[in-house]
C-alpha positions as CSV (number, residue, x, y, z in Angstrom):
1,X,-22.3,22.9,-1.1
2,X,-23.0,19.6,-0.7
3,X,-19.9,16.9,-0.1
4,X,-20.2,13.9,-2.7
5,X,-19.6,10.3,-1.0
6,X,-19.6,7.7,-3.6
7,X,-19.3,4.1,-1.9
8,X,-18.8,1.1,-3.6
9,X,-18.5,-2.9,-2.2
10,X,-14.8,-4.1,-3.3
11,X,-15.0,-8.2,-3.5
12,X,-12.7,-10.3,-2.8
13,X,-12.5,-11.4,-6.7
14,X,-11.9,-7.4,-7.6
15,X,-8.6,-7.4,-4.9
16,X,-7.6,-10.6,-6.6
17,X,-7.9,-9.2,-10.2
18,X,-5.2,-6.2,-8.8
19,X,-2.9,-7.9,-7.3
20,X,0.5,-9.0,-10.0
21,X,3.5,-11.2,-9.6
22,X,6.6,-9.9,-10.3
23,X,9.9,-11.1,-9.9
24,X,7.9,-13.6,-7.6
25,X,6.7,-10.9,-5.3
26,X,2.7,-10.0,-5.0
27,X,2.8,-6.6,-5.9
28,X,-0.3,-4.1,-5.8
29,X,0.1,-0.5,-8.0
30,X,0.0,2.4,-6.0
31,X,-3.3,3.9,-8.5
32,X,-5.2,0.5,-7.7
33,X,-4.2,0.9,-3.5
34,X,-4.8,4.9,-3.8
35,X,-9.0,3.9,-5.7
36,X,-10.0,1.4,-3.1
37,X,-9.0,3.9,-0.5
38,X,-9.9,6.9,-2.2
39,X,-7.4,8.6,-2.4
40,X,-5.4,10.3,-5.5
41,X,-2.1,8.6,-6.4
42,X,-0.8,11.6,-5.3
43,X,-2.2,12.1,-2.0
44,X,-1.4,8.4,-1.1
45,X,1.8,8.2,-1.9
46,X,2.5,11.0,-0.1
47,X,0.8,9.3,2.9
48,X,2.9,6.2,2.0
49,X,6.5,8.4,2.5
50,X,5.1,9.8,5.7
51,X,4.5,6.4,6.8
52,X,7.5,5.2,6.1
53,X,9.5,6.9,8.9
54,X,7.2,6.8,11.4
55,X,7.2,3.1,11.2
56,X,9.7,1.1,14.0
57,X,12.7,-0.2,12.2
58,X,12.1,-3.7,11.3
59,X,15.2,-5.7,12.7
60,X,17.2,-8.3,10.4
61,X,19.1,-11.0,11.5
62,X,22.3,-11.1,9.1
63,X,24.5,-14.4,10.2
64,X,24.2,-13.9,13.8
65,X,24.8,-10.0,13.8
66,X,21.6,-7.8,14.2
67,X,20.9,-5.2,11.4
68,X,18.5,-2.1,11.6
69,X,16.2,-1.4,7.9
């Protein structure tokens, strides 16, 4: 059986069109991420949580003392 590859040229207008402000963050939903990677939401967010702790901690500086997130 034959394995269906269906490619399609994403614009830079089309990224624009999917990205929202809220709370005055840019903010891109996980369905809209999980089609231009071709994914299901489902299999990306999945891939999102493993991710997540694989990833170095990112270091903040909180008034002089160093914190780990």
């Amino acid at each position: 059986m034959e394995e269906k590859t269906e490619v399609f040229m994403i614009t830079e207008q089309s990224l624009q069109d999917r990205i929202y402000t809220i709370r005055e963050q840019k903010v891109m939903l996980d369905f809209e991420l999980a089609e231009i990677y071709g994914y299901t939401t489902t299999r990306f967010n999945e891939q999102v949580k493993n991710n997540i702790y694989t990833k170095r901690p990112k270091i903040l500086d909180m008034g002089g003392k160093k914190c780990y997130n």
